[in-house]
Backbone as ProteinMPNN parsed JSONL, in Angstrom:
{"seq_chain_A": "XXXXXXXXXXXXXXXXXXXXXXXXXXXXXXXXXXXXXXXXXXXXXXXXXXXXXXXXXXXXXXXXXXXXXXXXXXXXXXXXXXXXXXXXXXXXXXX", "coords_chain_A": {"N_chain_A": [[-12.971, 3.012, 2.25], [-9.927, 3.539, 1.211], [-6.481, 2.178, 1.927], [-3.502, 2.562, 2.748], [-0.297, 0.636, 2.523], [2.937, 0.785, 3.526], [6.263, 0.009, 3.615], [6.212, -2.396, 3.453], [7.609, -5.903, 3.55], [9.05, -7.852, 1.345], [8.704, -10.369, 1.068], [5.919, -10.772, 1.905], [2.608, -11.445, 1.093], [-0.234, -10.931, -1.103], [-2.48, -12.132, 0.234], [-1.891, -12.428, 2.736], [-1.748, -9.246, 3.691], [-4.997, -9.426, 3.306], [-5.5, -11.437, 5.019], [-4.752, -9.945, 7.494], [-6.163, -7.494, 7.813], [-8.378, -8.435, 7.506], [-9.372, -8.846, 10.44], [-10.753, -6.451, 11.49], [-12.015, -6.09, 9.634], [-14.873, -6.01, 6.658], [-13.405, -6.749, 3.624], [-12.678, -5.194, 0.87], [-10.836, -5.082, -1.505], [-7.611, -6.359, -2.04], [-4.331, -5.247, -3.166], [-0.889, -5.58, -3.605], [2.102, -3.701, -4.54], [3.513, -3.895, -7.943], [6.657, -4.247, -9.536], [6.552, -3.309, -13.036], [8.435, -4.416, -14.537], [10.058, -6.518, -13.341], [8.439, -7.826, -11.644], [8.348, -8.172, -9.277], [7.936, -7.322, -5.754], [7.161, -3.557, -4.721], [7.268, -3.159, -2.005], [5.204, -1.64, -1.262], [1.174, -1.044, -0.694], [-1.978, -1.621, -1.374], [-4.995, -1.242, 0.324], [-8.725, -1.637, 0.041], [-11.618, -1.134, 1.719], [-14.654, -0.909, 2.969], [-16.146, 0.106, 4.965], [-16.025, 2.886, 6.886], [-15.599, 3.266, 9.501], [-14.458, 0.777, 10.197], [-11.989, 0.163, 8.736], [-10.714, 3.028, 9.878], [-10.373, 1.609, 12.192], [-8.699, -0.541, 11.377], [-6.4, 0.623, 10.724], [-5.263, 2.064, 13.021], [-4.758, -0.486, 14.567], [-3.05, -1.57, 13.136], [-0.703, -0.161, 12.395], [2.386, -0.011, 12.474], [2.74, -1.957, 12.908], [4.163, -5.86, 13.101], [4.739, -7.426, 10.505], [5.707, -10.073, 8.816], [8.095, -10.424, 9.285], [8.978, -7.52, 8.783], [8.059, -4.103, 10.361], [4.818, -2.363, 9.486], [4.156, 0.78, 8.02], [0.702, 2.012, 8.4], [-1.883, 3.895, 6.629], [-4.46, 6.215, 5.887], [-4.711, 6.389, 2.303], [-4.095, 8.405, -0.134], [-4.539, 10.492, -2.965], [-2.843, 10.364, -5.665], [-0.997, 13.355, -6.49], [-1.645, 15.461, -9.585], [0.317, 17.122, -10.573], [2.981, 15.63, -10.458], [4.666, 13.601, -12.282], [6.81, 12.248, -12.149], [9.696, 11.028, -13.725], [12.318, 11.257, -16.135], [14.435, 14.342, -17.962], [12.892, 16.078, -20.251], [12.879, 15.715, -23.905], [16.363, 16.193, -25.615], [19.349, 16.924, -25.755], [20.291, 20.391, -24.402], [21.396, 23.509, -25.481]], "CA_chain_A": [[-11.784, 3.828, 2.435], [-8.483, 2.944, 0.537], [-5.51, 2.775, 2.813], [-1.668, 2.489, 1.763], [0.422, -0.269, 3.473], [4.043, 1.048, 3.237], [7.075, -0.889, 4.656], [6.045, -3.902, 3.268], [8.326, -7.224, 3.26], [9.174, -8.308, -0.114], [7.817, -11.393, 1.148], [4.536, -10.088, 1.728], [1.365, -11.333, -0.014], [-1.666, -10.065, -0.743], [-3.075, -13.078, 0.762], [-0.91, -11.957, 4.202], [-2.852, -8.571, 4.271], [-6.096, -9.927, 3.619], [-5.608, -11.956, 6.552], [-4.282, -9.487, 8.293], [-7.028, -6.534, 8.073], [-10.287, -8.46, 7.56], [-10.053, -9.182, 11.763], [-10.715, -5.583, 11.568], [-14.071, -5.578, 9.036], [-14.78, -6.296, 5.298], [-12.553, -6.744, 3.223], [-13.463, -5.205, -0.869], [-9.396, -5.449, -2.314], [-6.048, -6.107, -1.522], [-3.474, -4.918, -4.061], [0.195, -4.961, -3.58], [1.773, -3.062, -5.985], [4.397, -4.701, -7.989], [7.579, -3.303, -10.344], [6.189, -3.866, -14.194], [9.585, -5.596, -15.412], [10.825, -7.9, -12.651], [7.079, -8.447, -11.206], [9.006, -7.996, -7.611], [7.008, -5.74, -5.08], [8.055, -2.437, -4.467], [7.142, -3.132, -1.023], [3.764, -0.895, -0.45], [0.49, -1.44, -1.401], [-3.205, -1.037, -0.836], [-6.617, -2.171, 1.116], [-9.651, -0.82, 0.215], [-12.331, -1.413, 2.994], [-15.663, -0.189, 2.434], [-16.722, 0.711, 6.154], [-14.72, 3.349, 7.402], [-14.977, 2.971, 10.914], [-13.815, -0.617, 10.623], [-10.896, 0.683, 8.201], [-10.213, 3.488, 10.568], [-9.513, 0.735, 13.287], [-7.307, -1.064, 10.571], [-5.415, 1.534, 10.535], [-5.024, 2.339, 14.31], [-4.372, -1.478, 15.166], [-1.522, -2.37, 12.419], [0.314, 0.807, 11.819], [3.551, -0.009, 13.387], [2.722, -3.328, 13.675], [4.988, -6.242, 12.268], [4.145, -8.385, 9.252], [6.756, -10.906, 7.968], [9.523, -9.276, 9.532], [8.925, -5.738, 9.296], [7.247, -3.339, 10.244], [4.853, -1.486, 8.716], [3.246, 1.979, 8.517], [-0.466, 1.984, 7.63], [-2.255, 5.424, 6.654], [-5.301, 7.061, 4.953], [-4.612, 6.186, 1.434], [-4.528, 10.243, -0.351], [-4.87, 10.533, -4.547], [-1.636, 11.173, -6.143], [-1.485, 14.66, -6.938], [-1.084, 15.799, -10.741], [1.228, 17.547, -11.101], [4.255, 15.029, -10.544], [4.947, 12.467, -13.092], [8.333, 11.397, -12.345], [10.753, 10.569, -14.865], [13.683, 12.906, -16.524], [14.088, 15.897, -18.583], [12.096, 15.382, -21.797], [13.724, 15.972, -24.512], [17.544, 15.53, -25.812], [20.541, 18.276, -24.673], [20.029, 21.868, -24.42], [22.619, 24.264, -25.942]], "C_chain_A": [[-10.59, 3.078, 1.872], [-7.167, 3.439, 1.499], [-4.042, 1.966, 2.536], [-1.342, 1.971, 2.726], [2.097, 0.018, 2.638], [4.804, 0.203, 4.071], [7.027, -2.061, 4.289], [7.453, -5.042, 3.061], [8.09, -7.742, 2.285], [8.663, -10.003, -0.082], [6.606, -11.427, 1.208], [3.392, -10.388, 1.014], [0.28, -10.703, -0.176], [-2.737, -10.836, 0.082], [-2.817, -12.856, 2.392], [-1.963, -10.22, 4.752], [-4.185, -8.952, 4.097], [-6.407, -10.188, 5.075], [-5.675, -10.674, 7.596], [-5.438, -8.279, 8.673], [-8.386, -7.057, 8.089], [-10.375, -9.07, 9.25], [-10.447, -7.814, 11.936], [-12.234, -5.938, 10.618], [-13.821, -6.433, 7.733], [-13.466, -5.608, 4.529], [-12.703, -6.063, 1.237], [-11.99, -5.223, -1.864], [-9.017, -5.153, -1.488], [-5.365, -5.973, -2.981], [-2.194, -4.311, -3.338], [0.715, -4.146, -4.983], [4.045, -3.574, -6.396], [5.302, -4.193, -9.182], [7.588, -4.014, -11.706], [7.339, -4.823, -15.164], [9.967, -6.727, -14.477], [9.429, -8.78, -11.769], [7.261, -8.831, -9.832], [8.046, -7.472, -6.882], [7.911, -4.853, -4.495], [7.876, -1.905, -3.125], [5.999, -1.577, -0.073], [2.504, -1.664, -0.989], [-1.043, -1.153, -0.943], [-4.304, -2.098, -0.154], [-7.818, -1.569, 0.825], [-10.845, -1.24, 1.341], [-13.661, -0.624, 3.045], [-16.624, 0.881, 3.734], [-15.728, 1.501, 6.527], [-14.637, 3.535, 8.373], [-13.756, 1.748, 11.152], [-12.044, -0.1, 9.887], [-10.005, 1.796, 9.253], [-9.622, 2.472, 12.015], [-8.451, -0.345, 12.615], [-6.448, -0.725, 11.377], [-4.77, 1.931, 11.706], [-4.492, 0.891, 14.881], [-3.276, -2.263, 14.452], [-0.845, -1.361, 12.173], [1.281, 0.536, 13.105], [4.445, -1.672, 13.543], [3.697, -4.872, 13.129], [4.409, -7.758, 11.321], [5.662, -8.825, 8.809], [8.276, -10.665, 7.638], [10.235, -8.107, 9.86], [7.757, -5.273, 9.84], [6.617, -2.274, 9.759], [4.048, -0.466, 8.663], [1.976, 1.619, 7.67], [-0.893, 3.423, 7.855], [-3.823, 5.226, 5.757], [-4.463, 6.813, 3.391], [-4.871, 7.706, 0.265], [-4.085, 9.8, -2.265], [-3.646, 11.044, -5.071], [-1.838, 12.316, -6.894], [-1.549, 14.103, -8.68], [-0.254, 16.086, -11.64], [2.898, 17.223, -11.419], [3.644, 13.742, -11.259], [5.881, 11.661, -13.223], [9.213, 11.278, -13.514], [11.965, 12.05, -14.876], [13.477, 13.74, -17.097], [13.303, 15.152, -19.973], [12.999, 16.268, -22.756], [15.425, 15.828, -24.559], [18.065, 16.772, -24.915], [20.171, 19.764, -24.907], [21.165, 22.548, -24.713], [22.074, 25.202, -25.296]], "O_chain_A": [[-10.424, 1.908, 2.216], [-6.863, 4.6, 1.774], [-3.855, 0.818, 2.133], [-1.732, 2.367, 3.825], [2.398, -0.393, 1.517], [4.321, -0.325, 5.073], [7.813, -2.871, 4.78], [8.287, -4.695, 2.225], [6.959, -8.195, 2.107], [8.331, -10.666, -1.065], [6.065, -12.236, 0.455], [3.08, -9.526, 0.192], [-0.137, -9.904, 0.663], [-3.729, -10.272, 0.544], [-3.699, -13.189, 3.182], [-2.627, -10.079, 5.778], [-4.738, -8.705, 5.169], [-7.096, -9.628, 5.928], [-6.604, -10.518, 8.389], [-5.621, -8.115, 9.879], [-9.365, -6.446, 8.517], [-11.371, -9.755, 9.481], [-10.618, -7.812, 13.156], [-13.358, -5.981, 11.119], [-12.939, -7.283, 7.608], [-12.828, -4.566, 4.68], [-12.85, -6.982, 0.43], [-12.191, -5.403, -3.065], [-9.296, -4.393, -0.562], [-5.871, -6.594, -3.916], [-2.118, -3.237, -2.742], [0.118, -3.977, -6.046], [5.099, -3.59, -5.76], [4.607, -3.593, -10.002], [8.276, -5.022, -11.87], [7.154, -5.598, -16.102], [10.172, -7.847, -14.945], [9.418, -9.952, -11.393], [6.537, -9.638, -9.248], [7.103, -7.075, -7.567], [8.995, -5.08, -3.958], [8.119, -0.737, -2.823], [6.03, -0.949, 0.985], [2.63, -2.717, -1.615], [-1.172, -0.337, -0.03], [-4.364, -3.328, -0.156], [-7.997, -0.675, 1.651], [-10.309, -2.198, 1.898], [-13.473, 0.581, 3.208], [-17.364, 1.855, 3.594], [-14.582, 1.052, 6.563], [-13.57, 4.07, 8.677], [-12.731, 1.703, 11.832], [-11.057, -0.064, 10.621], [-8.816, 1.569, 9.474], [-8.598, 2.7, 12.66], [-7.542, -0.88, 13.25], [-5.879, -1.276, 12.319], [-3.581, 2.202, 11.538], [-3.675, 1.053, 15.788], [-2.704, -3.263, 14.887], [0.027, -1.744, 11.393], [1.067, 0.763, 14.296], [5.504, -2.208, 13.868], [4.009, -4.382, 12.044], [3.823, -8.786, 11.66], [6.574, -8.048, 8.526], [9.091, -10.661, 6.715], [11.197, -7.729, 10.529], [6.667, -5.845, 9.83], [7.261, -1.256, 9.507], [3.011, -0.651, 9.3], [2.03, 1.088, 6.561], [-0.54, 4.109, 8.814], [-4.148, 4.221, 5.125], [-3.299, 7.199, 3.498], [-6.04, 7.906, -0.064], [-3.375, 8.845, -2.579], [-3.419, 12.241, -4.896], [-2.664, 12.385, -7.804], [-1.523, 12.935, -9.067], [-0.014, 15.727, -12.792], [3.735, 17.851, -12.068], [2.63, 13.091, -11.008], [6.003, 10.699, -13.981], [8.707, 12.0, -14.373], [12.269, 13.054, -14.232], [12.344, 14.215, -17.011], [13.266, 14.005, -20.42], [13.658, 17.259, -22.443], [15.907, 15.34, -23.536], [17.598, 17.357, -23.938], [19.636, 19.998, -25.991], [22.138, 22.119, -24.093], [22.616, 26.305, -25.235]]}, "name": "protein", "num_of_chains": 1, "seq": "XXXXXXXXXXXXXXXXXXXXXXXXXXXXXXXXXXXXXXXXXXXXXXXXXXXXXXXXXXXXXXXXXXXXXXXXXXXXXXXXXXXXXXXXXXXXXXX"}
């Protein structure tokens, strides 16, 4: 099960959730997720966890909970839709 760690502390490692979810089960990645020019984190990030009971008790025993200052929400990890891509208008000005 892949589950999204929002809230995160810009201090935050990936080494910090590791720790933090494998008292909960196996561990198969950690990935924060980090902003491609300054290589900062954009303060979320992921767990994947291959059992999903043990993941479902992740998720029930740190959502709320406080990591390195904050606190932070943990969830079900859901597939970014399609149909949003972000950015601006494409193209130049419109007359």
């Amino acid at each position: 099960m892949n589950i999204y760690i929002g809230s995160l502390s810009y201090k935050a490692t990936e080494e910090d959730l590791k720790q933090a979810f494998e008292t909960f089960g196996q561990i198969e990645s950690v990935k924060i997720i980090k902003d491609r020019y300054s290589g900062e984190s954009r303060g979320f990030g992921f767990v994947e966890m291959p059992n999903k009971d043990e993941a479902q008790s992740a998720i029930e025993g740190l959502n709320g909970r406080e990591l390195k200052g904050r606190k932070i929400s943990v969830n079900e990890a859901h597939p970014r839709s399609e149909g949003y891509r972000g950015g601006g208008r494409r193209g130049g000005r419109r007359y």
